[in-house]
C-alpha positions as a Markdown table, in Angstrom:
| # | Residue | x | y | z |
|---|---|---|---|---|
| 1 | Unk | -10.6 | 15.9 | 26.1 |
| 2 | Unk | -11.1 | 19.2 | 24.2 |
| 3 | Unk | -12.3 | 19.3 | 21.1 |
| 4 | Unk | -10.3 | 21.7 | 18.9 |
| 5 | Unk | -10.5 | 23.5 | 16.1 |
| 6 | Unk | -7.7 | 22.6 | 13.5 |
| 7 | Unk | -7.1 | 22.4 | 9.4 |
| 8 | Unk | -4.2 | 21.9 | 7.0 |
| 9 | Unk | -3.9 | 24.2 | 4.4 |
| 10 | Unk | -1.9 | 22.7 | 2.1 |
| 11 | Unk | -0.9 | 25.9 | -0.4 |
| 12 | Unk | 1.4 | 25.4 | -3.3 |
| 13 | Unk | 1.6 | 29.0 | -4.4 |
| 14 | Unk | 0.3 | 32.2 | -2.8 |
| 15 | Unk | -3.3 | 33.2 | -2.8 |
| 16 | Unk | -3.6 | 37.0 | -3.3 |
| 17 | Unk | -7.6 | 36.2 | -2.5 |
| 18 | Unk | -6.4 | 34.5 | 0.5 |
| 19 | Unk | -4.4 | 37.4 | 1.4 |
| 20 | Unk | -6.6 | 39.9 | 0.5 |
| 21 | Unk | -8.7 | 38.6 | 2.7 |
| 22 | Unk | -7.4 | 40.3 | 6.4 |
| 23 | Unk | -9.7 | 42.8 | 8.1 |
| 24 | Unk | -8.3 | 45.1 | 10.4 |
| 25 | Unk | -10.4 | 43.6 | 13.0 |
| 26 | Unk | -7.8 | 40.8 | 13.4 |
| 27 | Unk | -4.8 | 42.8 | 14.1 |
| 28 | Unk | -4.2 | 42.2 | 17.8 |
| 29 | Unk | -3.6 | 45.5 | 20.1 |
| 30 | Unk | -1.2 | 45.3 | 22.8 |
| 31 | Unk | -3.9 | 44.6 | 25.2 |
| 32 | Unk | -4.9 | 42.0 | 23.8 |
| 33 | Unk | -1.6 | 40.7 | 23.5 |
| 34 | Unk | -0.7 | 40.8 | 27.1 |
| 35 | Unk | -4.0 | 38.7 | 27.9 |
| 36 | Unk | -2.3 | 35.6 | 25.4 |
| 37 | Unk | 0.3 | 33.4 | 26.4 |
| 38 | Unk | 2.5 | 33.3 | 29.5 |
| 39 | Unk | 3.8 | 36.3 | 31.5 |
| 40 | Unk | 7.4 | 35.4 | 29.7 |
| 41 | Unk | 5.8 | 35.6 | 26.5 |
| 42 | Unk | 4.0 | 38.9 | 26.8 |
| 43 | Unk | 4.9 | 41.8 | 24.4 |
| 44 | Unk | 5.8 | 45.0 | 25.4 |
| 45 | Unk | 5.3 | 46.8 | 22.4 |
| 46 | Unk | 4.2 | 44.8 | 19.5 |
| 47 | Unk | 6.7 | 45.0 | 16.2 |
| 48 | Unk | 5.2 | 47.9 | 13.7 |
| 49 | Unk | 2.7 | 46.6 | 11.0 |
| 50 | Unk | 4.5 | 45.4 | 7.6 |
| 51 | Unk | 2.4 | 45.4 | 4.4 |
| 52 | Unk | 0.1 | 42.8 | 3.6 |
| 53 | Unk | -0.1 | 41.8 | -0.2 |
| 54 | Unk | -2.9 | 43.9 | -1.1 |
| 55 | Unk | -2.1 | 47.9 | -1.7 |
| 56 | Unk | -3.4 | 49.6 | 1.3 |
| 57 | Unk | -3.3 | 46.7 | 3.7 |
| 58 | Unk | -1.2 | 46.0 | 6.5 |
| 59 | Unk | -0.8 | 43.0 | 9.2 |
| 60 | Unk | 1.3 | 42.8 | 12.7 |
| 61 | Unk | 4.6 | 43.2 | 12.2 |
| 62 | Unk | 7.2 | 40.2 | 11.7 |
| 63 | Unk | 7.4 | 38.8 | 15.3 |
| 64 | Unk | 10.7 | 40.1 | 17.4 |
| 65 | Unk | 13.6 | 38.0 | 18.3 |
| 66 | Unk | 13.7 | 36.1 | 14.9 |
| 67 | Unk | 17.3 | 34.9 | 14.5 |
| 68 | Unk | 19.8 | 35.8 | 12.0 |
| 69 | Unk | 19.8 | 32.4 | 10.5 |
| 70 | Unk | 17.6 | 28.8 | 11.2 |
| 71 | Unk | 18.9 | 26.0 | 13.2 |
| 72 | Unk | 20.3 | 22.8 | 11.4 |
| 73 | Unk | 17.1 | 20.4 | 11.7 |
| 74 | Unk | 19.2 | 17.5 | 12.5 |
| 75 | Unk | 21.2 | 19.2 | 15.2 |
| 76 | Unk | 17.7 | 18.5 | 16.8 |
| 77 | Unk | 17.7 | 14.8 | 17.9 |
| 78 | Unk | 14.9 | 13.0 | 16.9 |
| 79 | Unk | 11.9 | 13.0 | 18.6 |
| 80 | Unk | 12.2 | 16.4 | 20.2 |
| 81 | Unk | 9.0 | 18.4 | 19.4 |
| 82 | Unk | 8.6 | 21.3 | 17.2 |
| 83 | Unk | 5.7 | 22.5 | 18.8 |
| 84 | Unk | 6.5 | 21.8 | 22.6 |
| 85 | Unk | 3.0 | 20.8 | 24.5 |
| 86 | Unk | 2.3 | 23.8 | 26.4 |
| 87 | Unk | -1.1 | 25.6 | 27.7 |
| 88 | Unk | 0.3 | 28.8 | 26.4 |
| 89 | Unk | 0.3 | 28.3 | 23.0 |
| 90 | Unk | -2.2 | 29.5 | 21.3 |
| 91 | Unk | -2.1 | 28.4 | 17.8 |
| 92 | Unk | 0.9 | 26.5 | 15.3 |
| 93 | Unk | 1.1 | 27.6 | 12.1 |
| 94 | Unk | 3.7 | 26.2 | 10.0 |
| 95 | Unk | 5.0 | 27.6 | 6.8 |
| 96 | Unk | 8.1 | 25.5 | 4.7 |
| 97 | Unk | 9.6 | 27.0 | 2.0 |
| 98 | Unk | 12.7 | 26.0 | -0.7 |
| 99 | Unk | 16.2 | 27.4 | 1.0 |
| 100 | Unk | 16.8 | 30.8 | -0.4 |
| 101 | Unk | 20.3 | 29.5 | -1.2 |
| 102 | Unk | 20.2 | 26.0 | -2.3 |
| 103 | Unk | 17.0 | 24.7 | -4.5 |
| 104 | Unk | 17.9 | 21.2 | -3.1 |
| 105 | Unk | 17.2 | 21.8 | 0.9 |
| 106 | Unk | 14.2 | 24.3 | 3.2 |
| 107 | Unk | 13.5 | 26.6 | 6.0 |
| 108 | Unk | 10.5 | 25.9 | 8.3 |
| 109 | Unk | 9.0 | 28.6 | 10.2 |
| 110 | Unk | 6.8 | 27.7 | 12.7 |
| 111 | Unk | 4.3 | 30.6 | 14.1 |
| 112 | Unk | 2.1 | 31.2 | 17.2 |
| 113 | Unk | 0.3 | 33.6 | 15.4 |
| 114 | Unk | -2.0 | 34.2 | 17.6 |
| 115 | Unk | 0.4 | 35.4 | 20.4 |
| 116 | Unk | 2.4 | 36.7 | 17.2 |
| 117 | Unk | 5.6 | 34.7 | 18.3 |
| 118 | Unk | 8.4 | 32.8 | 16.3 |
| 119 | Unk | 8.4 | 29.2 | 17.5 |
| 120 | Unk | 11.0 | 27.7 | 15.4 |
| 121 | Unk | 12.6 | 28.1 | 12.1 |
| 122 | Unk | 15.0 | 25.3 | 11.0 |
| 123 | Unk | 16.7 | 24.5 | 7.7 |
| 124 | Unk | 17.4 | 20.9 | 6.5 |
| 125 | Unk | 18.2 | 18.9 | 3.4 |
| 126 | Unk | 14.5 | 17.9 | 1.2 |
| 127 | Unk | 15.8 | 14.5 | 2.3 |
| 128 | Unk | 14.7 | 15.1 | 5.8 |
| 129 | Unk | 11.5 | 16.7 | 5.0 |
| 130 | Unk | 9.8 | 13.4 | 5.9 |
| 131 | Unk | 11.1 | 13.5 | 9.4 |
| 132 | Unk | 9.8 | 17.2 | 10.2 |
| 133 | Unk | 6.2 | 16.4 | 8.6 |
| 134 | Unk | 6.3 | 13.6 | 11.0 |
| 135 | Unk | 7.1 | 15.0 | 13.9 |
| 136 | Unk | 4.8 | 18.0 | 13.1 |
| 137 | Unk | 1.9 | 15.7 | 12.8 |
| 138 | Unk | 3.0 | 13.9 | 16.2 |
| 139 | Unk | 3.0 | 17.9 | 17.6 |
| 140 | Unk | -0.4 | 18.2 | 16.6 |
| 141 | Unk | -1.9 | 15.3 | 17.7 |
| 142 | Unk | -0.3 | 15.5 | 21.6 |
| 143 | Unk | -1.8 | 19.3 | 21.2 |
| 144 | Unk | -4.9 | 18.1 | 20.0 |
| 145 | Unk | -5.4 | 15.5 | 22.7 |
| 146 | Unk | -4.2 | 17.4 | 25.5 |
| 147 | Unk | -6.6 | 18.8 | 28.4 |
| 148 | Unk | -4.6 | 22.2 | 29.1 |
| 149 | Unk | -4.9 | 23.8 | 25.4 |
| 150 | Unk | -7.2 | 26.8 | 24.6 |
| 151 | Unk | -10.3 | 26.3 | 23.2 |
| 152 | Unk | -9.4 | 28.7 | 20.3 |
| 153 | Unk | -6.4 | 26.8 | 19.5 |
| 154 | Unk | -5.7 | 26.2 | 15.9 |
| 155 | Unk | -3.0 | 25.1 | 13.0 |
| 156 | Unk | -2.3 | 25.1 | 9.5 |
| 157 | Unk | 0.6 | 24.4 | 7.4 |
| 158 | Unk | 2.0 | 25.6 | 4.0 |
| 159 | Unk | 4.5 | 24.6 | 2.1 |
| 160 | Unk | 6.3 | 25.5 | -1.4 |
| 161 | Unk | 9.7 | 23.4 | -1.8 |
| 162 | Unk | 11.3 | 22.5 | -5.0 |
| 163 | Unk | 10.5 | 25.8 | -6.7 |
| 164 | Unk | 11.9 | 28.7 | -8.1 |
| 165 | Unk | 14.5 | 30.1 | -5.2 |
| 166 | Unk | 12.9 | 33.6 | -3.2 |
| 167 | Unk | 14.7 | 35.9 | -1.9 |
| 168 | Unk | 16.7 | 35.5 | 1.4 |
| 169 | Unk | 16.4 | 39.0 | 2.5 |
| 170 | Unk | 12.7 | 39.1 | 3.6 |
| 171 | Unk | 12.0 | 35.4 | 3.6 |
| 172 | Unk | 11.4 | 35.5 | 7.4 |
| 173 | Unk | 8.9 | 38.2 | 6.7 |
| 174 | Unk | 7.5 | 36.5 | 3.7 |
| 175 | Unk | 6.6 | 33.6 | 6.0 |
| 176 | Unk | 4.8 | 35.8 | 8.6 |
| 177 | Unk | 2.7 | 36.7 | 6.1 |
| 178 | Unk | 1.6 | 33.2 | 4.6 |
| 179 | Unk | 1.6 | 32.1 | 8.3 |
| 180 | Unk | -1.0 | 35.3 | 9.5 |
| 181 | Unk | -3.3 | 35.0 | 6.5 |
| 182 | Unk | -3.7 | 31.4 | 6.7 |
| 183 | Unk | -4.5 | 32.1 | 10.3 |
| 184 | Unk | -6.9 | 35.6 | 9.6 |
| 185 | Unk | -8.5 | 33.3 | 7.3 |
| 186 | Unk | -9.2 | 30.2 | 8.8 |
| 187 | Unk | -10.6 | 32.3 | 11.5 |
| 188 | Unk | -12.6 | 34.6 | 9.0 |
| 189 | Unk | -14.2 | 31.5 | 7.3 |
| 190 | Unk | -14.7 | 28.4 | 9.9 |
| 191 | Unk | -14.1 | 30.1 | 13.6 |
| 192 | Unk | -15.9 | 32.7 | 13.5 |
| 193 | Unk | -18.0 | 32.5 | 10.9 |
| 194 | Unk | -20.8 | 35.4 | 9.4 |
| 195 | Unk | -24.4 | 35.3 | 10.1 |
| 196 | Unk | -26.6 | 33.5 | 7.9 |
| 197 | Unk | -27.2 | 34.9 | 4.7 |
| 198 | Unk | -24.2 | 37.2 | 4.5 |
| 199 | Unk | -20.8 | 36.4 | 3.0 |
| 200 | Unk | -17.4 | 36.1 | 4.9 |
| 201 | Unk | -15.3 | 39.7 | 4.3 |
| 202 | Unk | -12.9 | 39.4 | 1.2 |
């Protein structure tokens, strides 16, 4: 059994130290790309960088293919996992926020950043929030456990529900961002850690 790397970041607003907090160094090129991930999941041409909260900064663009609109959570029978137990995924970042439309229900987006790919995003009712958390953490803990994931597998999860409403135009984009900064960072401060007596870049 491997032992993997893994945290919960548990955010209720946005860090702009967090975010601030992305090198250049952890932008993947497209050869790296092509060496993550199955042949079916390979990109071509990654999407263009988006800006990153601070001025001057910039991260991979929002991943390709995201839909027009989530998938009902409970047209998902129970039980089905999130995060599907698979060598090729890399990492599982999961970011929940309040529906753009309706204060009283949320989107999910979960993230393989690290092969910079949309997973799933869903919407549901804050009622059935308790059902995706659960099944998240069941996701986690087959990946966890399981022989066939990559060493530098890791997850995190975010979440701001019961808020003010954000926009719905750029929420999928807005997600990215919590999702890759969570990830940049993680990496920045526990994976890869600096050399004794300096201090992580900021």
């Amino acid at each position: 059994m491997k032992t993997l790397r893994s945290a919960l970041l548990c955010l209720v607003t946005l860090s702009t130290f967090a975010a601030c907090g992305v090198d250049s160094i952890d932008q993947a090129s497209p050869e790296t790309l092509e060496s993550l991930g199955s042949v079916s999941q390979q990109a071509v041409l990654p999407p263009p960088p988006i800006p990153n909260y601070c001025p001057g900064t910039t991260i991979p663009g929002t991943p390709w293919v995201i839909p027009t609109a989530p998938t009902a959570l409970s047209s998902i029978p129970n039980g089905t996992p999130m995060y599907p137990n698979s060598a090729s995924l890399l990492s599982a970042y999961t970011v929940i926020v309040t529906d753009p439309n309706d204060a009283n229900a949320f989107y999910a987006f979960g993230f393989d950043v690290r092969a910079q790919r949309l997973i799933f995003w869903v919407s549901g009712a804050k009622t059935e929030l308790r059902r995706l958390n659960s099944q998240l953490a069941t996701d986690i803990t087959v990946l966890e456990t399981s022989s066939g994931i990559d060493l530098g597998f890791s997850w995190g999860s975010s979440g701001q529900v019961g808020g003010p409403l954000i926009p719905r135009p750029g929420v999928a984009e807005g997600a990215w961002k919590v999702a890759f900064n969570n990830w940049a960072q993680l990496d920045n401060y526990l994976i890869s850690p600096p050399a004794p007596g300096t201090a992580p870049v900021q």
